[in-house]
Structure formats: structure tokens, C-alpha cells
C-alpha distance (Angstrom), angle and dihedral (degrees) to the residues before:
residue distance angle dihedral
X1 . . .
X2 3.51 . .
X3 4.29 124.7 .
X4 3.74 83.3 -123.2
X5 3.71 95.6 53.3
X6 3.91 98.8 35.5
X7 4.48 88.4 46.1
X8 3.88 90.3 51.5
X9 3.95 86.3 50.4
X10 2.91 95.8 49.6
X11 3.99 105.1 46.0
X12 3.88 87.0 60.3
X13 4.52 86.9 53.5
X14 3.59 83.9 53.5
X15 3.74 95.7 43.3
X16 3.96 86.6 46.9
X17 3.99 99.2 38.7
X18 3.80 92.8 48.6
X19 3.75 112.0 33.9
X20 3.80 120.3 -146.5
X21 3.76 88.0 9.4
X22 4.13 109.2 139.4
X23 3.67 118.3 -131.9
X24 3.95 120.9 -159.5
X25 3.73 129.9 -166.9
X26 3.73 104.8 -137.4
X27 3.69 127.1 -146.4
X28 3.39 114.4 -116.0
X29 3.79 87.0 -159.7
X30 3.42 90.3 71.3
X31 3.04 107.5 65.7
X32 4.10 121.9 -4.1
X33 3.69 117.3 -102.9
X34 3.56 97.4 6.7
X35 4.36 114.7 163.9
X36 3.40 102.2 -100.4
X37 4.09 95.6 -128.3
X38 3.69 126.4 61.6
X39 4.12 106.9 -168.1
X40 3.55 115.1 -173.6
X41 4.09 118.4 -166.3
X42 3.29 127.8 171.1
X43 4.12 106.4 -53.0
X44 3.91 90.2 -21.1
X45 3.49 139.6 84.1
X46 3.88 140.4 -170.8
X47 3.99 131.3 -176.3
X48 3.85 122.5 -157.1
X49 3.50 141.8 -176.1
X50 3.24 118.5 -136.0
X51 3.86 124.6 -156.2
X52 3.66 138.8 168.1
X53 3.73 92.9 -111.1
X54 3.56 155.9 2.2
X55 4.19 87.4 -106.4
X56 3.31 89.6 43.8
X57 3.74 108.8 133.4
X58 4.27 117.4 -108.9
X59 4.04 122.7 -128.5
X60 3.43 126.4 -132.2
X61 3.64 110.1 -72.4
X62 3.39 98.0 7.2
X63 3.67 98.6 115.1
X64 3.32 98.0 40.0
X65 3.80 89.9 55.0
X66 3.44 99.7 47.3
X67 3.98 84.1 52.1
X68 3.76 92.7 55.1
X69 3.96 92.1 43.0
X70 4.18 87.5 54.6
X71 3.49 92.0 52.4
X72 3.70 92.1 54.9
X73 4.09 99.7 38.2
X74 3.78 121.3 -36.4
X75 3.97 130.4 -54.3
X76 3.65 122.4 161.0
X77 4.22 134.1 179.6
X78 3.81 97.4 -110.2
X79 4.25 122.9 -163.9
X80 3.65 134.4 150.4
X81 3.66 100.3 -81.7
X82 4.13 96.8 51.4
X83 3.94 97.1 31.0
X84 3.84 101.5 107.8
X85 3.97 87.8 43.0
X86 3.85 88.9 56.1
X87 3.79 95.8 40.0
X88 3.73 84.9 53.4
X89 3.91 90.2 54.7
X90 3.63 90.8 51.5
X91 3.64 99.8 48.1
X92 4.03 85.0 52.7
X93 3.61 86.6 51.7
X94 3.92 101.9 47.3
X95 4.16 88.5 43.2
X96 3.72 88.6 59.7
């Protein structure tokens, strides 16, 4: 499966597993390594960065700004094989 294919999928789970959340496609040209979602519920917030895979290789920065978004709220590499785990984390999050 393509990123593409497997990120569009999964914007309308998110859209459907957390109604009235708000889901933004950042712009990695921004700022470098950036999660590619933004998803906005209620007085929470999460990022995630989506890939194809769990092998799926890393960019620069990405890890260390996924890091520094955790630390502030939640944000999370998502991919086909870890998807329902992260979800899951969310959902805990956002019930909080």
C-alpha cells in the first residue's frame, strides 16, 4: 500500500472514530520533520506520522520531532501494522 493511500484512509477513521475532531495536513516545508497530521478534538491535540510501514525508512528530523511533540501532548509514527494500537492511545488521550 502506498503512504498516500494508507494517510487518506486513515484521515476518514479518524474523522469517523472521533467525531468533530479537525484533521490538518501539515507542511513539511514549514518546519522539517513535522508529523504529517494535526488532529484537533475538543481541548486536545495529537500529531502523527503516517508511513507505509513499520520498515519504512525515517526523514531527517522526524524522530526527533515526534519526540518533542510527545513531550508536549501526544504524537506517534502511525502505519498499517501499529494503527489500532495508536488509535487506541489517542482515544485514551481525547477521553481524558
Amino acid at each position: 500500500m502506498y503512504e498516500s493511500n494508507f494517510q487518506k484512509k486513515l484521515k476518514k477513521e479518524i474523522k469517523e472514530r472521533f467525531p468533530g475532531c479537525i484533521v490538518y495536513k501539515t507542511d513539511p516545508q514549514q518546519l522539517q520533520g513535522s508529523p504529517d497530521l494535526l488532529i484537533l478534538y475538543s481541548d486536545k491535540w495529537a500529531a502523527l506520522e503516517v508511513k507505509k510501514s513499520a520498515k519504512a525508512p525515517h526523514r531527517p528530523n522526524q524522530d526527533y520531532r515526534v519526540k518533542q511533540m510527545n513531550d508536549m501532548s501526544f504524537a506517534s509514527f502511525i502505519f498499517p501494522e501499529n494503527k489500532e494500537e495508536v488509535l487506541d492511545d489517542m482515544e485514551r488521550l481525547f477521553k481524558t
